[in-house]
N, C-alpha and C positions, 0 to 999 in steps of 0.2 A: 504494500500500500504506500509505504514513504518513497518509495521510486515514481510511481505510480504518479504522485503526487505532484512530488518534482520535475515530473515529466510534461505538466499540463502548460498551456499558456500563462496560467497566472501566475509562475513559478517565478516570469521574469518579473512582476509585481512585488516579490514576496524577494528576491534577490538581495543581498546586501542592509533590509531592514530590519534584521534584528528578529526576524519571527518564527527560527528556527524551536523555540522553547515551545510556544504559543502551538503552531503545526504538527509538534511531536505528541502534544495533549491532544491534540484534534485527532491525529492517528489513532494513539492508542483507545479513544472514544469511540471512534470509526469500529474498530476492532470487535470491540466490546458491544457495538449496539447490532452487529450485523448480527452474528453470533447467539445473539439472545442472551447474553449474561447479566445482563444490567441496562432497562430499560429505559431508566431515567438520561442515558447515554447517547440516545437517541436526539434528544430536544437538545440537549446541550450542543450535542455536532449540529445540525440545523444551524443554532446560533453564530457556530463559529465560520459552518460554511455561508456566511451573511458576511462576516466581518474581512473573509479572505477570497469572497469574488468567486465562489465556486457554485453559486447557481446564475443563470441567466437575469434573474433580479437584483441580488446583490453587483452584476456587473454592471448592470444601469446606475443602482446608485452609487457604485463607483468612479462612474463616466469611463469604464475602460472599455478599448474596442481590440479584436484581434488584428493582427497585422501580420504581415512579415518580416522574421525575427532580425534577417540580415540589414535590411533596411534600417532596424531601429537601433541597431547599437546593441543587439545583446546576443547575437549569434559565438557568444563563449560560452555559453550553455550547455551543457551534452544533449545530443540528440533535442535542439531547438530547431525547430523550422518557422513556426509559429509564436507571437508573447503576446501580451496584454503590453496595451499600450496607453498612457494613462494621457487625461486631457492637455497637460501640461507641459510633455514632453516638446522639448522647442523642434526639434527635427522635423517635427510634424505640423505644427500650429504656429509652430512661430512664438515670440516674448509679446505680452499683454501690451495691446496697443496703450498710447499713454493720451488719454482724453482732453491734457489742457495742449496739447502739442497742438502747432500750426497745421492744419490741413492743405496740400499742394494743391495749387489751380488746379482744374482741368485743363487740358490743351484745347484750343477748340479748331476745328477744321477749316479752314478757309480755304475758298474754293472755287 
């Protein structure tokens, strides 16, 4: 299952922030609720797969969309073809336009 895991698009989301601890609990929860050992293990995993983008809702509200992986700068992943890509990432969006900045004429066509 933690390969599994690591394998998914969200994985590049989950990269580098620290949520190795956090997805190990999610695992061994996973584990536990397929299994039938402990029910209440079940709602808990729901929860966490909310907070780490692993259902189609949770990726809405985390604004993350799938892409491809080489494109985005995270094709050092094993077996990445695919990542989440989060709204923010400048490669893709671009830096927040800045609202009191001058706007450029248009050109206009003369003719």
């Amino acid at each position: 299952m933690w390969r599994r895991l690591w394998s998914t698009p969200q994985a590049a989301g989950w990269d580098g922030a620290g949520y190795d601890v956090a997805l190990a609990r999610y695992t061994r929860l996973a584990v536990l609720a397929e299994d039938g050992t402990r029910w209440s293990a079940a709602s808990e995993c729901r929860q966490l797969e909310d907070r780490f983008g692993l259902n189609p809702r949770s990726m809405l509200q985390l604004r993350w969309t799938i892409a491809d992986a080489a494109e985005h700068g995270v094709a050092h992943l094993p077996n990445r073809t695919l990542a989440v890509v989060p709204p923010s990432t400048p490669d893709r969006w671009g830096p927040p336009a800045d609202p009191d900045a001058e706007q450029p004429e248009e050109a206009t066509n003369v003719g």
